[in-house]
NUTIPA-509620 format. One record per residue (C-alpha): residue number from 1; residue in three letters; x, y, z. Coordinates in steps of 0.05 Angstrom, whole numbers. Each point is the difference from the previous one (the first is absolute). Layout:
<recs>
+-----+-----+--------+--------+--------+
|   n | res |     c1 |     c2 |     c3 |
+-----+-----+--------+--------+--------+
| NUM | ALA |      X |      Y |      Z |
...
+-----+-----+--------+--------+--------+
</recs>
This chain:
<recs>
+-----+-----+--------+--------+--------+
|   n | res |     c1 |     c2 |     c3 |
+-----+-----+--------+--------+--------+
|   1 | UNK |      0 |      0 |      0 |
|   2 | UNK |     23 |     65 |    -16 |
|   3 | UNK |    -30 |     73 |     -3 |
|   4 | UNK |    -27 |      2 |    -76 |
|   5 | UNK |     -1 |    -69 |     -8 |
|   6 | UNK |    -73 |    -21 |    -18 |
|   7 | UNK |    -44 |    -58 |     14 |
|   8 | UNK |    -56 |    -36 |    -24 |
|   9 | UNK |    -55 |    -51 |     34 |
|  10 | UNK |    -59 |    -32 |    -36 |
|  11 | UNK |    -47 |    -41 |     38 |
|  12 | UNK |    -40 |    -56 |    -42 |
|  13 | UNK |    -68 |    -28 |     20 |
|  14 | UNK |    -12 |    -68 |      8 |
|  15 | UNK |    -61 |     14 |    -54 |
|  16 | UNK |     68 |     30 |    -43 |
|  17 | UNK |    -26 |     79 |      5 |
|  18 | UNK |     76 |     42 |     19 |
|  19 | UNK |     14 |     57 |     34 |
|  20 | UNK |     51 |     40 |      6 |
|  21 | UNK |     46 |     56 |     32 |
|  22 | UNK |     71 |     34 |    -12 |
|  23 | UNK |     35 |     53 |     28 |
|  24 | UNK |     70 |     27 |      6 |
|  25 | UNK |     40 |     -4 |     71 |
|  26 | UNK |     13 |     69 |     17 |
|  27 | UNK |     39 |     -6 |     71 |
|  28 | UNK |     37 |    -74 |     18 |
|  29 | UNK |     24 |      4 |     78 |
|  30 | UNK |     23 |    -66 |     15 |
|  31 | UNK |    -32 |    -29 |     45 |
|  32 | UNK |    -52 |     43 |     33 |
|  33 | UNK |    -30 |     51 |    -60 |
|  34 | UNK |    -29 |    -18 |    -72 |
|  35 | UNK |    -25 |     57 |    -43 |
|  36 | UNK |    -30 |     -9 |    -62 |
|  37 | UNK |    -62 |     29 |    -53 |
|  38 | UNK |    -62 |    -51 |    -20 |
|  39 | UNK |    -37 |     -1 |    -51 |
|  40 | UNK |    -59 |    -47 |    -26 |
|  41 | UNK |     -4 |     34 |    -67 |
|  42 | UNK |    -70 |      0 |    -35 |
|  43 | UNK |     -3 |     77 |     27 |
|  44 | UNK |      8 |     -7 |     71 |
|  45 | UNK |     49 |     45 |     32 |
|  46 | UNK |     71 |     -7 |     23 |
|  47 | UNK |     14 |    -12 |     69 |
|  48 | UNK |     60 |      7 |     49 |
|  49 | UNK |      2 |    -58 |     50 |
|  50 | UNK |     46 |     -2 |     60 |
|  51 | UNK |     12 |    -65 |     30 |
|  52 | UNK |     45 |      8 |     75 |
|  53 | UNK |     33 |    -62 |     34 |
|  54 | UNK |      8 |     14 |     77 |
|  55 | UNK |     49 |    -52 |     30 |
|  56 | UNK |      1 |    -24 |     74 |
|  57 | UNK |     58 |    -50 |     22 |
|  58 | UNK |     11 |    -14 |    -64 |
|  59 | UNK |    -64 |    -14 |    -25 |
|  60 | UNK |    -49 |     36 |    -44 |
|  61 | UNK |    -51 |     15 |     42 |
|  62 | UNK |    -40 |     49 |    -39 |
|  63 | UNK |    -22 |     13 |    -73 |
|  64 | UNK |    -37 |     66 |    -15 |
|  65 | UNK |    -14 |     17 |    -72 |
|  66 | UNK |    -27 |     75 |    -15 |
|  67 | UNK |    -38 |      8 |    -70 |
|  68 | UNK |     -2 |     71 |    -24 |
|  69 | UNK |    -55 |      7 |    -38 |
|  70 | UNK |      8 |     70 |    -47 |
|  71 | UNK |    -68 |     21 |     15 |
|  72 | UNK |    -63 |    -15 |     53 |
|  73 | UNK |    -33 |    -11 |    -66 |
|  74 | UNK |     46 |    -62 |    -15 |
|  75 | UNK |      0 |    -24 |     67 |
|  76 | UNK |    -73 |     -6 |      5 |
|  77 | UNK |     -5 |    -36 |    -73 |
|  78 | UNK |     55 |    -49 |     26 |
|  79 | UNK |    -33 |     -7 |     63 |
|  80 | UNK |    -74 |    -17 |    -44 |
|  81 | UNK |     27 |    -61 |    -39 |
|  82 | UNK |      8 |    -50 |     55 |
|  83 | UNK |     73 |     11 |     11 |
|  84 | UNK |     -7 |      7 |     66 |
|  85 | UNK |    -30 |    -63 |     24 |
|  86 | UNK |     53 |    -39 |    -46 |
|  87 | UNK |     55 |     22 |     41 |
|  88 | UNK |    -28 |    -10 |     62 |
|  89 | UNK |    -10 |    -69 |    -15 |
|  90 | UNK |     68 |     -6 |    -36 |
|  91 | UNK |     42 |     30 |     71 |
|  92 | UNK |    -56 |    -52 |     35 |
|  93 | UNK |     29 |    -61 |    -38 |
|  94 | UNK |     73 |     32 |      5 |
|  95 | UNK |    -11 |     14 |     74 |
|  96 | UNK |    -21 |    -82 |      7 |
|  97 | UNK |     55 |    -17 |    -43 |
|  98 | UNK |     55 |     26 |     38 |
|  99 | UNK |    -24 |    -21 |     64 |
| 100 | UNK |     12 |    -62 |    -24 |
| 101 | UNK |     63 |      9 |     -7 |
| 102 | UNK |     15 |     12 |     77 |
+-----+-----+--------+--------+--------+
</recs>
């Protein structure tokens, strides 16, 4: 990872619909700060998300991830389609994962 590097993620349905994202990393602090723009094309708006690592005793014990939408506007239309529910239940599932890994 590097500062203008850029990356690209496309999820495919089990029914074969995609979707997809990219953005370019803007800020790489290894390892407790990730900058980087999102975008989901098809005329939604660029956003800057800022994902922070807090360590205690060596361990990651926090993730918090800031989105920065460019307007209340595109907030609210993000907010509309669902997204919101999806990651709940996808930091649910990651939440149950990793405590089995303890």
């Amino acid at each position: 990872l590097r500062p203008g590097g850029a990356w690209h993620f496309v999820w495919r349905r089990s029914e074969g619909t995609e979707m997809g994202m990219r953005g370019v990393y803007r800020e790489v602090t290894p390892p407790e700060r990730l900058v980087s723009t999102e975008s989901w094309g098809g005329g939604w708006p660029e956003t800057l998300n800022t994902l922070v690592l807090s360590e205690e005793n060596g361990k990651t014990t926090t993730i918090r991830n800031t989105v920065l939408y460019p307007s209340k506007e595109a907030r609210d239309a993000a907010l509309g389609t669902g997204m919101k529910a999806g990651m709940s239940e996808s930091f649910d599932r990651l939440a149950e994962y990793l405590a089995g890994l303890s």
